[in-house]
C-alpha positions in Angstrom: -83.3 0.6 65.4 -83.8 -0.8 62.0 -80.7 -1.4 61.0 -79.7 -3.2 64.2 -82.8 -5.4 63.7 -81.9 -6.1 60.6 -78.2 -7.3 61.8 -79.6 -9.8 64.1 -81.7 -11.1 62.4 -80.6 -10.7 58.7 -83.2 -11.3 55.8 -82.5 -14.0 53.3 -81.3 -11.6 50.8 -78.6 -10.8 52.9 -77.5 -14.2 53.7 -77.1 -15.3 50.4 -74.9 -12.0 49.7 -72.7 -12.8 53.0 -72.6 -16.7 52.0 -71.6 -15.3 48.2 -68.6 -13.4 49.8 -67.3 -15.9 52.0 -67.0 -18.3 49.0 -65.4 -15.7 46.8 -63.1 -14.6 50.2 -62.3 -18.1 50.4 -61.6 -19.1 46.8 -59.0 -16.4 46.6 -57.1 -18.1 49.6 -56.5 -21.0 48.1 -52.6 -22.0 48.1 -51.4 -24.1 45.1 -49.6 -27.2 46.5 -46.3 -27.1 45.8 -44.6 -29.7 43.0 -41.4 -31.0 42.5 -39.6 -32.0 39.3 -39.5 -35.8 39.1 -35.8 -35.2 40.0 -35.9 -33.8 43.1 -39.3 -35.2 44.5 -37.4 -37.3 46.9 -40.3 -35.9 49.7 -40.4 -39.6 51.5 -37.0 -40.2 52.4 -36.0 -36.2 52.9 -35.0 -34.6 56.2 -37.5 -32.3 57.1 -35.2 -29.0 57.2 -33.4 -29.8 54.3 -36.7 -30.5 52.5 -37.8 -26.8 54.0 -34.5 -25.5 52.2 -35.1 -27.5 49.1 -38.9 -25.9 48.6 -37.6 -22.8 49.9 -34.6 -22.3 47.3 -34.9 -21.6 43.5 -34.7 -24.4 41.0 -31.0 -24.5 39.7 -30.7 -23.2 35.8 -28.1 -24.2 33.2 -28.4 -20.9 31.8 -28.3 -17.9 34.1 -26.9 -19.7 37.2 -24.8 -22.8 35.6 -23.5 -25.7 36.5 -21.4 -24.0 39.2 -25.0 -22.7 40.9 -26.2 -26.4 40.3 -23.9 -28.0 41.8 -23.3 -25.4 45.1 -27.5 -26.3 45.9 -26.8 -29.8 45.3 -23.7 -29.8 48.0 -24.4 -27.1 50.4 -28.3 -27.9 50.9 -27.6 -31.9 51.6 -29.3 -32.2 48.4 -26.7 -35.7 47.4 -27.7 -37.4 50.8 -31.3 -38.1 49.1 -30.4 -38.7 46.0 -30.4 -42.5 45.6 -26.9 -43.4 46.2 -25.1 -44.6 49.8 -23.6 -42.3 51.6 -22.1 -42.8 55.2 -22.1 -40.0 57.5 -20.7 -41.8 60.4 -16.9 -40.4 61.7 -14.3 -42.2 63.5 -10.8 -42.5 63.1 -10.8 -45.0 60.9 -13.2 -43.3 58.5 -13.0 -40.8 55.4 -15.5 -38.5 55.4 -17.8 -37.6 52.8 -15.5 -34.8 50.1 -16.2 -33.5 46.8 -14.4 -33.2 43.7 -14.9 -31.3 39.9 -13.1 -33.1 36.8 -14.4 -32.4 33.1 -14.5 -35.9 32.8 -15.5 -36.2 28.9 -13.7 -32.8 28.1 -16.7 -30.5 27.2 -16.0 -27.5 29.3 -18.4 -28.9 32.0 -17.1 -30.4 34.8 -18.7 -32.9 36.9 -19.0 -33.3 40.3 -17.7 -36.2 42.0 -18.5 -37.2 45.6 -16.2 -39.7 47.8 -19.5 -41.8 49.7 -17.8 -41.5 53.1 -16.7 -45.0 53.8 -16.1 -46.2 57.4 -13.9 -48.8 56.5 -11.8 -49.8 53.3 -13.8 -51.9 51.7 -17.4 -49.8 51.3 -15.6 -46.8 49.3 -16.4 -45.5 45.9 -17.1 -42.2 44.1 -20.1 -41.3 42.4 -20.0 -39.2 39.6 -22.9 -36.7 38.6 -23.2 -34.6 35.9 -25.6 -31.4 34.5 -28.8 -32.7 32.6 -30.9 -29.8 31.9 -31.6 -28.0 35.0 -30.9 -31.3 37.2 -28.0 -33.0 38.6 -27.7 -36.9 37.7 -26.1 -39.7 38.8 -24.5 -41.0 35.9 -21.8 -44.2 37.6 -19.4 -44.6 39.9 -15.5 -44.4 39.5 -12.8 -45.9 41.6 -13.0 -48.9 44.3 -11.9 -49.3 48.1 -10.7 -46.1 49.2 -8.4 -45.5 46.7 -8.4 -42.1 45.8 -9.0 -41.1 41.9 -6.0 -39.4 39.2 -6.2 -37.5 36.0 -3.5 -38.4 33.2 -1.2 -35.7 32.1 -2.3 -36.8 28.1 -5.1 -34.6 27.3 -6.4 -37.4 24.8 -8.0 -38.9 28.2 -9.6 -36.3 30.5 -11.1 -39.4 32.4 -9.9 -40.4 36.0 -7.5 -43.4 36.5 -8.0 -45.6 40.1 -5.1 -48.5 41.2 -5.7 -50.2 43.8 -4.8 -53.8 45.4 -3.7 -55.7 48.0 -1.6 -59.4 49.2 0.6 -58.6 46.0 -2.0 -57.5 43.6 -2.6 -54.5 42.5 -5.2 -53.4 39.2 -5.4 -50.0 37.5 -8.9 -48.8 35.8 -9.5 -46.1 33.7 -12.8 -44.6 34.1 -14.4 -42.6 31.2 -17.8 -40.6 30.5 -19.4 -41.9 27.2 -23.3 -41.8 26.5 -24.3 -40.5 29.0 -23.0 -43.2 31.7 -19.4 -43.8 33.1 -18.0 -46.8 31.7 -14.5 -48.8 33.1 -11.5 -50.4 31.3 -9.2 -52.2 32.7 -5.9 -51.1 32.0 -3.4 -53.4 33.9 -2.7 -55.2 36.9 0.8 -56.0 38.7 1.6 -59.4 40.7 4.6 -59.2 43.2 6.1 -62.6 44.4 5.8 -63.6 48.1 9.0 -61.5 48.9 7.5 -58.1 47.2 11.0 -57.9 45.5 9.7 -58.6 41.8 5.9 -58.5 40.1 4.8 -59.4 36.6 2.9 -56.7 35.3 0.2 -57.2 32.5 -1.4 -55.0 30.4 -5.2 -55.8 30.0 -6.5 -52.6 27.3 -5.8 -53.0 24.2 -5.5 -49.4 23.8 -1.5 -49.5 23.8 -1.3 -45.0 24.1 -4.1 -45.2 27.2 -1.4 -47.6 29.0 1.5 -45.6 28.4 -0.4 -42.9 29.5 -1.4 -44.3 32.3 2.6 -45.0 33.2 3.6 -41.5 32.5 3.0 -38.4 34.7 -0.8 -38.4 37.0 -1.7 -36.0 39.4 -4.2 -36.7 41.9 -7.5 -35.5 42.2 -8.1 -32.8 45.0 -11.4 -33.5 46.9 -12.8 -31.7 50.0 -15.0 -32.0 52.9 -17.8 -30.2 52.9 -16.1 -28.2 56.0 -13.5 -27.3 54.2 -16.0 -26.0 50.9 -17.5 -23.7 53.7 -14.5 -22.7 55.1 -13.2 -21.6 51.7 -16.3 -20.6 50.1 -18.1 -22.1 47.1 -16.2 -19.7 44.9 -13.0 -20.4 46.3 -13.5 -24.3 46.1 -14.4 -24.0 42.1 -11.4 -22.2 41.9 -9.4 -24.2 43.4 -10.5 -27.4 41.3 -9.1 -25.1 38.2 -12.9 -24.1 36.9 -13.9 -20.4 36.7 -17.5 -20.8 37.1 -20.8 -21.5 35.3 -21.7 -18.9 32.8 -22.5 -19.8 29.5 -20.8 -23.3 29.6 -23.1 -25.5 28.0 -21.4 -27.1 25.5 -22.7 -26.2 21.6 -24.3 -28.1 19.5 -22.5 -30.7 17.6 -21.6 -30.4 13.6 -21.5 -33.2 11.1 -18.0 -32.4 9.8 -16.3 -34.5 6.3 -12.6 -35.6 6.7 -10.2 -32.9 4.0 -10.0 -34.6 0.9 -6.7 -32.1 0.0 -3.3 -33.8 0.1 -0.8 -32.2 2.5 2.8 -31.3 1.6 5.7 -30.5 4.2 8.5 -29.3 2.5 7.8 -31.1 -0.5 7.1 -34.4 0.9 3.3 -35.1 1.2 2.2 -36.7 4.5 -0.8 -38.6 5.3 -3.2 -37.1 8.2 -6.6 -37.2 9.6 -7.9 -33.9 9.5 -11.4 -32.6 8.8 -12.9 -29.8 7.3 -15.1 -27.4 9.2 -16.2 -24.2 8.1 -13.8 -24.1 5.2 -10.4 -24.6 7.2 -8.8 -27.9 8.0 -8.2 -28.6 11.0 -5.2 -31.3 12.2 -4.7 -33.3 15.9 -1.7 -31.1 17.5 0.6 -34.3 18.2 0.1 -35.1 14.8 1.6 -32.4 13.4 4.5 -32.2 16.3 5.1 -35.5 15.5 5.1 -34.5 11.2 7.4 -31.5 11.8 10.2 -33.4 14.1 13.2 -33.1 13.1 12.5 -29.7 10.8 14.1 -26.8 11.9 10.8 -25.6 13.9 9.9 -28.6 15.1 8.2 -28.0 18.5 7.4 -30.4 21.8 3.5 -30.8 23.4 2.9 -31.8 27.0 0.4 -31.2 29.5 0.6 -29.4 32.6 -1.3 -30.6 35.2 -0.9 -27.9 37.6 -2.7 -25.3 35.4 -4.6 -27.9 33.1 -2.6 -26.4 29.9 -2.1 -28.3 27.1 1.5 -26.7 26.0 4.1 -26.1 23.2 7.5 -25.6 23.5 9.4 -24.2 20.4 12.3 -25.7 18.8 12.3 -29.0 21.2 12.3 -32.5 19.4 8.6 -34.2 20.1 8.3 -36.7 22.6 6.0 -39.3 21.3 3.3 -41.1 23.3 2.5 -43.5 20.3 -0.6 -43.5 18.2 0.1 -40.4 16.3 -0.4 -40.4 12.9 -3.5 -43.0 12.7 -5.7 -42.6 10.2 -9.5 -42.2 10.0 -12.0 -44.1 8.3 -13.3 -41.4 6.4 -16.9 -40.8 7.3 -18.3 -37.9 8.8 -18.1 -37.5 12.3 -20.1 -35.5 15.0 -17.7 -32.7 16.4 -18.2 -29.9 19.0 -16.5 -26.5 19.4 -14.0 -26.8 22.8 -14.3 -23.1 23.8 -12.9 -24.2 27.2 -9.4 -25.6 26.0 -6.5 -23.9 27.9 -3.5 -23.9 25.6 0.1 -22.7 26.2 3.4 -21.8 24.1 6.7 -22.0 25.9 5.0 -20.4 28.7 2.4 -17.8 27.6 -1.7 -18.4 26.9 -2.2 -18.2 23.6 -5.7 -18.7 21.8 -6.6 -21.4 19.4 -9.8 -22.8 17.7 -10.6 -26.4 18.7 -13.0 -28.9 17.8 -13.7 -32.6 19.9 -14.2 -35.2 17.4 -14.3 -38.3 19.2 -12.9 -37.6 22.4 -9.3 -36.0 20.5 -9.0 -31.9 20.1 -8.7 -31.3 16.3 -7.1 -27.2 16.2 -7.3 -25.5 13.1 -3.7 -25.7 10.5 -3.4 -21.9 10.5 -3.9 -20.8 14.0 -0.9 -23.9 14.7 0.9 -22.6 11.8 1.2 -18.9 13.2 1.9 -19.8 16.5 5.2 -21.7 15.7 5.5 -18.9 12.7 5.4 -21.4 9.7 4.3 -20.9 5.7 1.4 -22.8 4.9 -1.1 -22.3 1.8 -3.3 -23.6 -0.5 -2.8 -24.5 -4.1 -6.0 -23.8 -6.3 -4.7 -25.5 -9.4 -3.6 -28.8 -7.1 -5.8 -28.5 -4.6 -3.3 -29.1 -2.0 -2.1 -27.6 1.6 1.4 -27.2 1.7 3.7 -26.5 4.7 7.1 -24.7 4.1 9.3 -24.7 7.5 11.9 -22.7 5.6 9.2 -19.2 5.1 7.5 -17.3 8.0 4.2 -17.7 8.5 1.5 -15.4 6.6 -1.8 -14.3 6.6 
């Protein structure tokens, strides 16, 4: 009886304990609100389900996960339709729909991911280009014009993406190119038939002469898919099939400040002038450069590209085919350069491994890895201080 009197009508004692434990009860519920990264907080212009998705998923990491990861939210979870650029979604027969591409478009092991905006008629196409900052993917340009579909150079000097377009008798061909962060465009040349289409004056607009011979040679074209045909194929199976392997461990090292070799160079006796830095105690020499040095010698040796398995290769004992440009000196300051652990090299046929730096955009291999590949003498002179190459005596350690 006294304790159900006391239930009714409960003392003041007791109401301050119950008001006390709601309080407590209630601070304990309390859900954080959730935050975005200023990269992602796109919250006003976001579908709601793909917003749901968005919160629901993990942040993408450059570490763990990769770019691959990165990339596969950004595609699969609608993530590019709210990212600041145009995209059309509409389909007809006239239209091309929204695909995806990868290209390592600055040649850092990285690729980046470049997205056709779905353009219902010819003149609203482009491609925008993103690329891995931190844990975010950026918008860093467009490439291309029209609906002219994008090509990669078979000259591993420019990893970039060509576009050539036109129309009425003119046609222009840009070179796009990732540098500081933002894609930048040269014009490269531009053709002009007469009113009959049975001639055309073609000028060249770069003054970079080896870009537009490239740019004539050999270009394959750049594979994009719809987003039914990533799905249908799965995320791995698309990577693959734009020639990557996945994101593990791809972030690109930290540069050196290297110092041009100050030793002469010697082949058989003759010296011969080269840009070639020293990193780490080796030199280390441009690969047409020293094709180009050793033509003619008895293990002279040919370097392509092959598109098909984005090699660059060696053949053995084949005259060098020159592009022009080899051989050009540098000014003899120090220069940033980054270990390319993701260059694919092959010789007459078979993977082989090499040690690469990128200093300024070029692939500088070190003299004795070369040198043992093609089987080829090469030392240093202590009292002369110079390296010498002797095509005539097998290569040592």
């Amino acid at each position: 009886m006294f304790i159900a009197h006391h239930l009714k009508t409960p003392s003041s004692k007791v109401k301050c304990f119950l008001l006390l434990a709601v309080v407590i009860l209630s601070c304990s519920m309390v859900i954080p609100p959730v935050t975005l990264s200023a990269e992602y907080d796109w919250r006003n212009t976001m579908p709601d389900l793909v917003l749901k998705q968005y919160l629901a998923a993990p942040e993408p990491q450059t570490g763990e996960a990769g770019w691959s990861e990165a990339y596969r939210v950004f595609i699969l979870d609608s993530l590019y339709l709210s990212s600041g650029q145009r995209y059309t979604t509409k389909s007809d027969y006239y239209s091309r729909p929204i695909e995806f591409a990868l290209h390592d478009i600055d040649s850092n092991g990285v690729p980046e991911l470049i997205i056709f905006n779905g353009s219902p008629d010819m003149a609203g196409g482009t491609n925008y280009v993103y690329a891995l900052s931190a844990s975010s993917v950026a918008y860093v340009g467009d490439a291309g014009f029209r609906e002219s579909y994008l090509y990669f150079l078979d000259d591993a000097r420019y990893p970039g993406v060509l576009c050539s377009d036109g129309n009425m008798g003119y046609y222009r061909t840009y070179y796009y190119y990732l540098k500081d962060g933002v894609i930048k465009e040269e014009f490269v040349s531009s053709e002009e038939y007469t009113d009959d289409f049975e001639t055309f004056t073609e000028t060249r607009h770069t003054s970079d002469v080896v870009l537009y011979n490239a740019s004539k040679a050999k270009r394959e074209e750049l594979q994009f898919f719809s987003i039914s045909e990533i799905r249908a194929m799965t995320w791995d199976g698309f990577v693959s099939k734009a020639g990557f392997t996945g994101g593990i461990n791809t972030k690109p090292e930290a540069p050196l400040i290297v110092s041009p070799t100050r030793s002469s160079v010697f082949i058989d006796g003759t010296e011969v002038a080269f840009e070639a830095y020293n990193i780490g105690g080796n030199n280390f020499f441009k690969l047409r450069d020293l094709a180009f040095a050793l033509n003619g010698t008895i293990m002279q040796f040919d370097v392509g590209y092959d598109a098909a398995t984005r090699a660059i290769t060696m053949t053995s004992f084949t005259p060098y085919t020159s592009l022009g440009g080899e051989m050009a000196l540098g000014d003899g300051s120090p220069k940033a350069a980054t270990l390319n652990s993701a260059i694919n090299i092959s010789k007459d046929g078979a993977p082989v491994q090499i040690t690469a730096y990128l200093i300024e955009g070029n692939n500088f291999m070190k003299l004795r890895d070369v040198m043992k590949l093609i089987d080829v003498s090469v030392w240093y002179d202590n009292a002369t201080r110079n390296i010498n190459i002797d095509t005539s005596l097998p290569y040592t350690d």
